[in-house]
N, CA, C and O atoms as CSV, one atom per row, in Angstrom:
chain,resi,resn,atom,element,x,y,z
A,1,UNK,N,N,300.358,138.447,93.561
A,1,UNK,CA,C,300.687,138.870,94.902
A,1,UNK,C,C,302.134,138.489,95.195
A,1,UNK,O,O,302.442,137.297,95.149
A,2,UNK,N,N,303.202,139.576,95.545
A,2,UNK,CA,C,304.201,139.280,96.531
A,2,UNK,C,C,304.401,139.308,97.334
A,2,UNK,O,O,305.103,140.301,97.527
A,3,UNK,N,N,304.174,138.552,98.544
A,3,UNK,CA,C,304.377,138.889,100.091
A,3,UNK,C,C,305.888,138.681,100.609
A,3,UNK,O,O,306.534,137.643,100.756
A,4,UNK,N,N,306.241,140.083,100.844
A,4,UNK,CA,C,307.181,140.382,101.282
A,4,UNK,C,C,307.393,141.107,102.742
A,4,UNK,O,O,306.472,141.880,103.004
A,5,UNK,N,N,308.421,141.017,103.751
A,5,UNK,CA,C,308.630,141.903,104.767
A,5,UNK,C,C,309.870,142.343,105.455
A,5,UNK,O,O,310.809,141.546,105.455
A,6,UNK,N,N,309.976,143.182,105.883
A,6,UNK,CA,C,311.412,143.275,106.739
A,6,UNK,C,C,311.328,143.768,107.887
A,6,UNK,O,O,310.969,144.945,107.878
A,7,UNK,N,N,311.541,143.276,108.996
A,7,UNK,CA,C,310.994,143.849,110.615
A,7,UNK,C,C,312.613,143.538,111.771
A,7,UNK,O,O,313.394,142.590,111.853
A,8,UNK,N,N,312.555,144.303,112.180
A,8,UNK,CA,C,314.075,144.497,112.862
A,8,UNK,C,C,313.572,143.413,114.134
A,8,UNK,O,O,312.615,143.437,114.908
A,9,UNK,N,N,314.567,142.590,113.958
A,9,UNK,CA,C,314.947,141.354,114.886
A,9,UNK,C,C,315.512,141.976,116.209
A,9,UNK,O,O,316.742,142.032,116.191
A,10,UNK,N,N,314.860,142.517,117.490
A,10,UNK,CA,C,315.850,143.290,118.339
A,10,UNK,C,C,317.024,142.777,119.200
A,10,UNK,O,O,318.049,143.362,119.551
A,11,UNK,N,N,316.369,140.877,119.569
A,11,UNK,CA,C,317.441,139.860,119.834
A,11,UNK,C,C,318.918,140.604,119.281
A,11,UNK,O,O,319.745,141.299,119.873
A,12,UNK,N,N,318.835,140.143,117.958
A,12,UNK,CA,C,319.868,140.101,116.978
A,12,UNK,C,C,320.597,141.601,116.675
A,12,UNK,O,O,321.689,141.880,116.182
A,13,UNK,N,N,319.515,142.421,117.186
A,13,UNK,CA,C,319.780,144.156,116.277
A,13,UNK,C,C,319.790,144.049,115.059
A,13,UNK,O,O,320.405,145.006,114.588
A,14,UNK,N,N,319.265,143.077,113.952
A,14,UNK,CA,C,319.760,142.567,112.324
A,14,UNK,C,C,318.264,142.727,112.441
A,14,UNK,O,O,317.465,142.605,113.369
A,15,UNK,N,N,318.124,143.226,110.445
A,15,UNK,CA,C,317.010,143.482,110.190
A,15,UNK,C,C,316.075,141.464,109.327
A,15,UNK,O,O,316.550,140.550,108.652
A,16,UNK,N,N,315.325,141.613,109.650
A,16,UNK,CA,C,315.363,139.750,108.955
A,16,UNK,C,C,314.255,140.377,107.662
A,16,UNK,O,O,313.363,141.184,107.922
A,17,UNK,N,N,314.439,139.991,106.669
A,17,UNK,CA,C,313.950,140.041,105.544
A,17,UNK,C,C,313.233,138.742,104.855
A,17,UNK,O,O,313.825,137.785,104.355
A,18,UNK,N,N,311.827,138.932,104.946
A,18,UNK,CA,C,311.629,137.715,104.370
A,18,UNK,C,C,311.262,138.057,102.913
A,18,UNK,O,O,310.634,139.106,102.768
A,19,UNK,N,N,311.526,137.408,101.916
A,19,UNK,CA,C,311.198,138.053,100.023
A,19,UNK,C,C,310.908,137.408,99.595
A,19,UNK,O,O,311.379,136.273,99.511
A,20,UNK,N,N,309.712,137.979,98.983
A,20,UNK,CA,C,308.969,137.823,98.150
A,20,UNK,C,C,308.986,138.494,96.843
A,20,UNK,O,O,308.411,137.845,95.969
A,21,UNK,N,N,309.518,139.685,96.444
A,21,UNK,CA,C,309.708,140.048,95.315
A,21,UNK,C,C,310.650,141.498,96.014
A,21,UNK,O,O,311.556,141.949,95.313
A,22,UNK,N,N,310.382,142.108,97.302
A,22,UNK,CA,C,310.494,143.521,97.869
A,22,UNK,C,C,311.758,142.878,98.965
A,22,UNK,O,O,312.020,141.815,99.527
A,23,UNK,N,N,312.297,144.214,98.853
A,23,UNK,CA,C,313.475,144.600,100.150
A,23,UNK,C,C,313.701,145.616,100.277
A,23,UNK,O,O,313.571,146.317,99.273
A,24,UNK,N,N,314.233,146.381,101.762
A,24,UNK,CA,C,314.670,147.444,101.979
A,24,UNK,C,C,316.138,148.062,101.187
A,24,UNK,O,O,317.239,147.520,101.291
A,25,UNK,N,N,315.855,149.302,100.398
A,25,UNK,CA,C,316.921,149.618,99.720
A,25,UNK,C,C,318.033,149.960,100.672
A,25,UNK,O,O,319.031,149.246,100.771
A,26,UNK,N,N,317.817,151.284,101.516
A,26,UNK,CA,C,318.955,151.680,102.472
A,26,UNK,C,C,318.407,151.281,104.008
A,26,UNK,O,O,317.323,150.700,104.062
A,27,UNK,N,N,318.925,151.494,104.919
A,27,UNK,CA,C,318.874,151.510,106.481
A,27,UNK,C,C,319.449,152.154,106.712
A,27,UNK,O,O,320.428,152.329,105.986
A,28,UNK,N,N,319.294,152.823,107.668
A,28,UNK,CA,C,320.108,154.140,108.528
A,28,UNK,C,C,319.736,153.956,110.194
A,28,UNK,O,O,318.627,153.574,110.569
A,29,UNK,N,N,320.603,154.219,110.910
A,29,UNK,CA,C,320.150,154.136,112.266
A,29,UNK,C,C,320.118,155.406,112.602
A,29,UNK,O,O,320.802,156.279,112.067
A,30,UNK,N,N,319.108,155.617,113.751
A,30,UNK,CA,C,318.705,156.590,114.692
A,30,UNK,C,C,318.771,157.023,115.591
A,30,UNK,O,O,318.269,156.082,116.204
A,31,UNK,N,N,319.028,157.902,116.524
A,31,UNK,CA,C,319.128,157.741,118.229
A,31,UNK,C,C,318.331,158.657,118.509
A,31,UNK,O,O,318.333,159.771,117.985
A,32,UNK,N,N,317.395,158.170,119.571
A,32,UNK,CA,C,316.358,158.858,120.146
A,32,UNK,C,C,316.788,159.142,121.673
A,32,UNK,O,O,317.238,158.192,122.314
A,33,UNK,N,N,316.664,160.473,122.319
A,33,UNK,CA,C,316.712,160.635,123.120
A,33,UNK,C,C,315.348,160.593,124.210
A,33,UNK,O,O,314.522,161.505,124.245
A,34,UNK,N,N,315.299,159.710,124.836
A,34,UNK,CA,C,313.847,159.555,125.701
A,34,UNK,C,C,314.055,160.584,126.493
A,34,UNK,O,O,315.070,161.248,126.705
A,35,UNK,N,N,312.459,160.673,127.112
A,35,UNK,CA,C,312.332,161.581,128.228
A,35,UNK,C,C,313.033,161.130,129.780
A,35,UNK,O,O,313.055,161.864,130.768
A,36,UNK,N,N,313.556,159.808,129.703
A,36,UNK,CA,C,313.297,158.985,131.200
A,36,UNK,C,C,315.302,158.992,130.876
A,36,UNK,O,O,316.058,158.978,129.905
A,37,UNK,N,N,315.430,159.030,132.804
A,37,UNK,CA,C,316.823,158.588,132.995
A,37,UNK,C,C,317.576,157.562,132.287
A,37,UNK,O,O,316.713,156.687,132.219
A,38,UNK,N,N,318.448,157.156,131.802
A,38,UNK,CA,C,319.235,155.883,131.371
A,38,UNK,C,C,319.723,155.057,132.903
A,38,UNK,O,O,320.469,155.733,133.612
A,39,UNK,N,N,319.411,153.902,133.339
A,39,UNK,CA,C,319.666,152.956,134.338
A,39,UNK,C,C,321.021,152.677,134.422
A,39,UNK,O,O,321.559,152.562,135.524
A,40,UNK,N,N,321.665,152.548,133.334
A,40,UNK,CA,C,323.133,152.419,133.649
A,40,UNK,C,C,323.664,153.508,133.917
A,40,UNK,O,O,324.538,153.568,134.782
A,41,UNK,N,N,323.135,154.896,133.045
A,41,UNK,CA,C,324.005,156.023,133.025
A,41,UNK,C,C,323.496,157.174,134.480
A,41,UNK,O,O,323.399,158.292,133.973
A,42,UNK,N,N,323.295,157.231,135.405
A,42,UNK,CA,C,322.245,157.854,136.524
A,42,UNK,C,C,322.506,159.111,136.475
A,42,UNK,O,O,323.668,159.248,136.857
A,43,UNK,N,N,321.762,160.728,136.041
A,43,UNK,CA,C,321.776,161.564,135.886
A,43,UNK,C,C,321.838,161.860,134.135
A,43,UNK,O,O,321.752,163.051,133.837
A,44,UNK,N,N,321.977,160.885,132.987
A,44,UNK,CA,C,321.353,160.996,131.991
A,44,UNK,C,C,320.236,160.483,131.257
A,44,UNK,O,O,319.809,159.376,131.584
A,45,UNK,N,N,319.799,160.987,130.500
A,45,UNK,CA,C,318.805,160.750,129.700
A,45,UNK,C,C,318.976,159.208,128.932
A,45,UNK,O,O,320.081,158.866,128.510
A,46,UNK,N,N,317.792,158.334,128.800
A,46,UNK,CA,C,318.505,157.131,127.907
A,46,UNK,C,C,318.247,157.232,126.441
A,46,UNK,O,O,317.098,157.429,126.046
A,47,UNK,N,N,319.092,157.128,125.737
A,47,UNK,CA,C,319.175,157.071,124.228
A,47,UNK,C,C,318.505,155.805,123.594
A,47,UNK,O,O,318.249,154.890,124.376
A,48,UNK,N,N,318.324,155.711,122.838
A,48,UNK,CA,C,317.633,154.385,122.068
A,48,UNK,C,C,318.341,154.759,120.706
A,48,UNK,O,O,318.636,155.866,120.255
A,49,UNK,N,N,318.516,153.537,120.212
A,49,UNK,CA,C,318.988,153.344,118.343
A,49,UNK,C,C,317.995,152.638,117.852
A,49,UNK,O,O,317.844,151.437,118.075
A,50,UNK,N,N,317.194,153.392,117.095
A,50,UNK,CA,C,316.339,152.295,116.135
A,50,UNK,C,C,316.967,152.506,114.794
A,50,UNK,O,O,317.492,153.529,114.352
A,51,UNK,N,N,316.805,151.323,114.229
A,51,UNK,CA,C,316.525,151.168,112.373
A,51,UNK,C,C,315.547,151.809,111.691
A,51,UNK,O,O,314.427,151.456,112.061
A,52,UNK,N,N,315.559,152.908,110.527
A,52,UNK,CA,C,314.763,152.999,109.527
A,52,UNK,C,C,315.091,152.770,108.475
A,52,UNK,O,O,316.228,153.098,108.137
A,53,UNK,N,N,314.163,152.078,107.496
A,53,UNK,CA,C,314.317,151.772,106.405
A,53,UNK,C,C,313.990,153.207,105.410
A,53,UNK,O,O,313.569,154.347,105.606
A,54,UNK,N,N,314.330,152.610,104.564
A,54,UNK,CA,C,314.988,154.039,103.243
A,54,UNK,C,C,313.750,153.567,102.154
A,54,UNK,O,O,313.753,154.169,101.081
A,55,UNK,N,N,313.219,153.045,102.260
A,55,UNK,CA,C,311.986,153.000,100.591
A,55,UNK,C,C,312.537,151.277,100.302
A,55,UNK,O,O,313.197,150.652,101.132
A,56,UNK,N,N,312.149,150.782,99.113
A,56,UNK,CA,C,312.279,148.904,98.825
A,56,UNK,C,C,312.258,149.236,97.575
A,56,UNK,O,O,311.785,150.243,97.047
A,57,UNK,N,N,312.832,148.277,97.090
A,57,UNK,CA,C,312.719,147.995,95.818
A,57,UNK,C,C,312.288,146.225,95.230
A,57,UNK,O,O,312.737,145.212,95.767
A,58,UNK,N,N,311.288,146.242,93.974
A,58,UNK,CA,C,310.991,145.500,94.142
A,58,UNK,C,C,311.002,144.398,92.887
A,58,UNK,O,O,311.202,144.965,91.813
A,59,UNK,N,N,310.838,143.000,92.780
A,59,UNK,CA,C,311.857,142.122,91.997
A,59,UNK,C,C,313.190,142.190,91.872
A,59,UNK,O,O,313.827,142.498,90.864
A,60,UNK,N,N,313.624,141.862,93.030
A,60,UNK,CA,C,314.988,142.076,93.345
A,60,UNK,C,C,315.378,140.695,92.965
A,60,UNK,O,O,314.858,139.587,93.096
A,61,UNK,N,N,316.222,141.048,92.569
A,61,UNK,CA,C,317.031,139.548,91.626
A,61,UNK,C,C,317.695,138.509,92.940
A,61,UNK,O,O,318.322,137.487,92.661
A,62,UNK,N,N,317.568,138.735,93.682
A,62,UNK,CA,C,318.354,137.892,94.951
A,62,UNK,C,C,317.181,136.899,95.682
A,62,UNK,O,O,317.190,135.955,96.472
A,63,UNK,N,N,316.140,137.708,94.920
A,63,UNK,CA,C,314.957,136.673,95.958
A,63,UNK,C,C,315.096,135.241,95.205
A,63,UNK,O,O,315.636,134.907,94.151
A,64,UNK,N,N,314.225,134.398,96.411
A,64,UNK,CA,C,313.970,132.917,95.458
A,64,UNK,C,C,312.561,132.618,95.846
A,64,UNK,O,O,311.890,133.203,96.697
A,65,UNK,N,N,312.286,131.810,95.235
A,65,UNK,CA,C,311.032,131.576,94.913
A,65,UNK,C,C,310.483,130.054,95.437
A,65,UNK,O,O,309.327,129.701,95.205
């Protein structure tokens, strides 16, 4: 068993990786346009940026054990 994970820290906006043998190969960010006004912006829509991860690869030589 390798228990591995990577879950976006939103504090930080940084993705935290904990390894076990797996990590996220690429990341790419996103912008979602919601249905609801933006609070700062009044008369637009609010955008959101999320993180997606791209696939992992796994026994990655950087982990430790």
């Amino acid at each position: 068993m390798c228990p591995s994970s990577a879950k976006l820290n939103i504090a930080k906006m940084m993705v935290d990786v904990e390894c076990g043998c797996c990590m996220p190969v690429t990341l790419h960010k996103k912008e979602l346009k919601m249905p609801c006004q933006d609070p700062e912006l009044p008369g637009k829509r609010l955008v959101m940026e999320i993180i997606i991860f791209g696939g992992c690869v796994c026994n990655y030589d950087g982990c430790t054990h």
